[in-house]
N, C-alpha and C positions, 0 to 999 in steps of 0.2 A: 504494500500500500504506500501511497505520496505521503513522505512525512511530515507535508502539510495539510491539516486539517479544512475545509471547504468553508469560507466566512458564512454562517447562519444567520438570518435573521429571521425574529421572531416578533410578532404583536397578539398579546395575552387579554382578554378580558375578564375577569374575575366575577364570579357572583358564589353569592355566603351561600353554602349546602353544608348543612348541618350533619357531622356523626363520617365525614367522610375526608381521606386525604388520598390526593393525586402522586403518583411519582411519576416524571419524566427521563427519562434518561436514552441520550445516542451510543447506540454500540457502532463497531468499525472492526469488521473480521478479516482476514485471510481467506485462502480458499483452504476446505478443510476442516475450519476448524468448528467449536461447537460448543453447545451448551448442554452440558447433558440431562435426561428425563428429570425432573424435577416439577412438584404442583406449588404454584403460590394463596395465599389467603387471598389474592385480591381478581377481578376478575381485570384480564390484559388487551391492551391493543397493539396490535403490532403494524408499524409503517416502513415498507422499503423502499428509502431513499436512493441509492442505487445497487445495481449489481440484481445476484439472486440467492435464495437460499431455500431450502427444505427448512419445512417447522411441523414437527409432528405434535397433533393434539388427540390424546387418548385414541393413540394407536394408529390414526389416520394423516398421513404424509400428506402435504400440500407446499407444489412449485410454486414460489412467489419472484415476482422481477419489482423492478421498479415502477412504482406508482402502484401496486396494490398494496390492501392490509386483510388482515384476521385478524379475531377477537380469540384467546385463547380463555374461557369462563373461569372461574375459582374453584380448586379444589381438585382440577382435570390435571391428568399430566402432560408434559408438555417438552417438544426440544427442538433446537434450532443447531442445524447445519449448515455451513457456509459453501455452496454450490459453485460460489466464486467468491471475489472478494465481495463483500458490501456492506450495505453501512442502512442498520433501520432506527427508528423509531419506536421505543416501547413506554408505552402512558398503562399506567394499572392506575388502579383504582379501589381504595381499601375501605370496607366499611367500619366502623370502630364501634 
C-alpha cells in the first residue's frame, strides 16, 4: 500500500439518540490479509472505499468492491478478507 494515506474529508451532523454510541473507524489492508471470525455486541456497517475484499457473515461469503457496503447484525459472526488491497469503512453501532 502508498504510505500515504488519501486526505478524507468529512461533514458530521449530530443528533442526541439516547442509550446509544457510534464507533467509526478506517481500516487499510494488504492483499491477504484479514480479520479473523469474531461476533461484536454492536450491530456493523461496512463501506469499501477502495479495492475489494471477502467479508463472511454467519457462514455466508460476500464479494465486495468499491462503493458497496453490508451491514454485519450483532451477535452474528463475522470476517473480512482482503481480496486485494483496500481500505473500508466500519461504523457499529452499540446499544448501552
Amino acid at each position: 500500500m502508498s504510505p500515504q494515506c488519501p486526505q478524507i474529508q468529512m461533514s458530521m451532523s449530530h443528533r442526541t439518540v439516547p442509550r446509544l454510541i457510534v464507533s467509526i473507524t478506517l481500516f487499510a489492508f494488504d492483499k491477504g490479509e484479514e480479520i479473523s471470525t469474531h461476533e461484536s455486541h454492536g450491530d456493523a456497517l461496512v463501506y469499501i472505499l477502495d479495492g475489494s475484499a471477502s467479508i463472511t457473515i454467519g457462514g455466508k461469503a460476500y464479494a465486495l468492491e468499491a462503493g458497496q457496503s453490508v451491514v454485519m447484525p450483532a451477535g452474528i459472526p463475522h470476517a473480512v478478507e482482503a481480496a486485494a488491497q483496500f481500505k473500508m469503512l466500519l461504523v457499529v453501532v452499540f446499544s448501552l
